[in-house]
C-alpha positions in Angstrom: -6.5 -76.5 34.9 -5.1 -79.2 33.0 -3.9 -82.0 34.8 -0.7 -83.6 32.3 -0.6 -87.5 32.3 1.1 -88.0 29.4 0.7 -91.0 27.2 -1.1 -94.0 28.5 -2.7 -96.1 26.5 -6.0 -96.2 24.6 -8.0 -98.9 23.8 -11.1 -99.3 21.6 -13.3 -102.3 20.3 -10.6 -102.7 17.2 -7.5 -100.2 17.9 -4.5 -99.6 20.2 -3.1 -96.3 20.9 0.1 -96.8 23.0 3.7 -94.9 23.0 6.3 -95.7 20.1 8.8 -98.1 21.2 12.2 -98.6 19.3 10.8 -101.7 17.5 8.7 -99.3 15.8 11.2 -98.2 13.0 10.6 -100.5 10.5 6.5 -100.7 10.4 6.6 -97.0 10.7 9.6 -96.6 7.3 6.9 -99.5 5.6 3.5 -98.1 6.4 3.8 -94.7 6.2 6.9 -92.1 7.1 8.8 -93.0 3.3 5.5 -92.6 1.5 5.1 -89.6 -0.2 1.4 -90.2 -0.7 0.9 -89.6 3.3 3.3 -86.8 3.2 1.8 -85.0 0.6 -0.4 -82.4 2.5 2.2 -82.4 5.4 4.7 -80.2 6.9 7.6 -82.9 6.6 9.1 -84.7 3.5 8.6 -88.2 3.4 11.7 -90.1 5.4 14.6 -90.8 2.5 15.8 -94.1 4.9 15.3 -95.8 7.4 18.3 -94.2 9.8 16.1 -91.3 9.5 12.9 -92.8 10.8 15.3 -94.4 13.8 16.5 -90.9 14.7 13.0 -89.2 14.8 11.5 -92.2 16.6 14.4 -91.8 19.3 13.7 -88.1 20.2 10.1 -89.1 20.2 10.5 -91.4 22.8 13.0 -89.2 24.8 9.9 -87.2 24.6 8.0 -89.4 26.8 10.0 -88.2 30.0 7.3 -85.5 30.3 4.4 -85.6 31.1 3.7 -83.4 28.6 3.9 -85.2 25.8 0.7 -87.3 24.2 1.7 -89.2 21.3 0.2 -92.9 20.0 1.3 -94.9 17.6 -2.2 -96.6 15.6 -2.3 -100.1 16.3 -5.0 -102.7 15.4 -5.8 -104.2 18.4 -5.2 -107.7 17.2 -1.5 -107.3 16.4 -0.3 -104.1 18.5 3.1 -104.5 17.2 2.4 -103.5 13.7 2.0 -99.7 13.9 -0.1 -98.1 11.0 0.2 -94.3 12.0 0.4 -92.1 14.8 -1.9 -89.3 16.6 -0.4 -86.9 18.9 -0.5 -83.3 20.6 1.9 -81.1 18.5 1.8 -77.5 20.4 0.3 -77.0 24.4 -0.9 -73.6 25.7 -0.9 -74.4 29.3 -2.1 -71.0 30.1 -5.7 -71.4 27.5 -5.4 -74.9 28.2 -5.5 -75.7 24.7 -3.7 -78.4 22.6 -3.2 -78.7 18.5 -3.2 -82.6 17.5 -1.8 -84.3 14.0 -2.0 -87.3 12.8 -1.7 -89.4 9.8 -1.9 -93.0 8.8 -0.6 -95.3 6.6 -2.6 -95.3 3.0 -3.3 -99.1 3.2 -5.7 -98.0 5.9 -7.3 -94.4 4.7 -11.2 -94.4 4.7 -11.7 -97.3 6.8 -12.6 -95.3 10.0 -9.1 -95.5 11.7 -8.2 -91.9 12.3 -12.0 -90.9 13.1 -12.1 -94.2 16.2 -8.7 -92.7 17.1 -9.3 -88.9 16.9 -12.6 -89.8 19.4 -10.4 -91.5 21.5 -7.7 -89.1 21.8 -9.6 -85.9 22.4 -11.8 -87.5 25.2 -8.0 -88.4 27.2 -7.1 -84.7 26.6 -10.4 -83.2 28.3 -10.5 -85.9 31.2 -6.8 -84.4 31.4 -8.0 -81.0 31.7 -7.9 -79.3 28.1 -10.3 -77.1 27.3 -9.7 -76.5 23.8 -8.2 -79.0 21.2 -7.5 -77.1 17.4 -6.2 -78.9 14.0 -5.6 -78.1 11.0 -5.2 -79.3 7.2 -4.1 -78.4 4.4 -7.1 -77.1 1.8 -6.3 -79.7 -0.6 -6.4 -82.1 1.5 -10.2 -82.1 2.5 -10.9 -85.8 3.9 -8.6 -84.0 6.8 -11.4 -82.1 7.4 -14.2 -84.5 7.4 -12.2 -86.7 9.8 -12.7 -83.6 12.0 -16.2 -82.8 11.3 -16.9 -86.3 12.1 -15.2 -85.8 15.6 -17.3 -83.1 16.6 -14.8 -80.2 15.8 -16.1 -77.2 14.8 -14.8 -75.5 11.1 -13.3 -72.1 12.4 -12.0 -70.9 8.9 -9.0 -70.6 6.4 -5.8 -69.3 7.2 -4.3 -67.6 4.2 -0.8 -68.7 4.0 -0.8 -70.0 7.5 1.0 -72.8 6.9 4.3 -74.2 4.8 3.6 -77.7 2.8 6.9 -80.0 2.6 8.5 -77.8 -0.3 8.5 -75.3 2.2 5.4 -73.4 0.0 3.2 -71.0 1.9 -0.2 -72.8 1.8 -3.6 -72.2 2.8 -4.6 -74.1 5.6 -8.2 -75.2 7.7 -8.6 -74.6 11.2 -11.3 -76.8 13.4 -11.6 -76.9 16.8 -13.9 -78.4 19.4 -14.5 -77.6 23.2 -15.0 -79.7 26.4 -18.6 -77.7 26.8 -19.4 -79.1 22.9 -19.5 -82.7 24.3 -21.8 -81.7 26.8 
């Protein structure tokens, strides 16, 4: 049984992982949201201004009213008010007590370890809060996606043959990888 907590926050020998606050707009319309580079292997266009980025930051944090919501903005932990990325639950199944998880990350900071330390981080919370399942996915072209999950633990399940719709709204292929509570045992 999963026991919701919500977003609280994370902290590791060099990140943050806390909620998005409204001061977050402009880091997150610099370091990643406008750049079509981190956007390319997403499900959402990169952001076109920054009144855009302020709107979806605003129902994010509305968001935060439930305690079913888990979503961190990346922070170093020396300057937590510079936001690199973020990392969150996308979909719940309370009934399999399962949770799918995005995240993505300003370029400046790919291959450095970042979404790895926070991926660790995130999927611990989720089974101290009960989950017994946490699934992601990526894009096939986008393979360091899927080596960020291999290096978490999760488990390749397979390809999903036009499971998925890229930011021009093209059927694409897409990798599944999952991991278990019992795996960490």
């Amino acid at each position: 049984m999963i026991n919701h907590k919500g977003t609280k926050c994370i902290t590791t020998g060099r990140i943050t992982l806390r909620p998005f606050y409204y001061d977050d707009a402009e880091n997150m319309f610099k370091n990643w949201v406008n750049d079509p580079e981190v956007t390319k292997y997403l499900s959402w266009t990169p952001h076109g201004n920054l009144n855009v980025t302020k709107e979806c930051l605003d129902n994010w944090i509305k968001d935060y009213e439930s305690d079913e919501n888990y979503h961190w903005a990346i922070t170093f932990k020396k300057n937590p008010n510079e936001v690199i990325g973020s990392i969150g639950v996308v979909f719940i199944d309370n009934y399999l007590e399962q949770a799918h998880i995005g995240y993505c990350l300003s370029r400046k900071y790919w291959n450095k370890g970042i979404v790895s330390e926070s991926l660790k981080e995130v999927l611990s919370y989720l089974f101290q809060c009960g989950f017994t399942r946490i699934v992601a996915i990526h894009h096939v072209l986008n393979p360091a996606s899927g080596q960020v999950m291999k290096k978490c633990g999760m488990k390749f399940e397979g390809i999903l043959r036009k499971g998925g719709k890229d930011n021009k709204g093209q059927f694409c292929d897409i990798a599944q990888y999952a991991i278990l509570k019992t795996d960490l045992k």
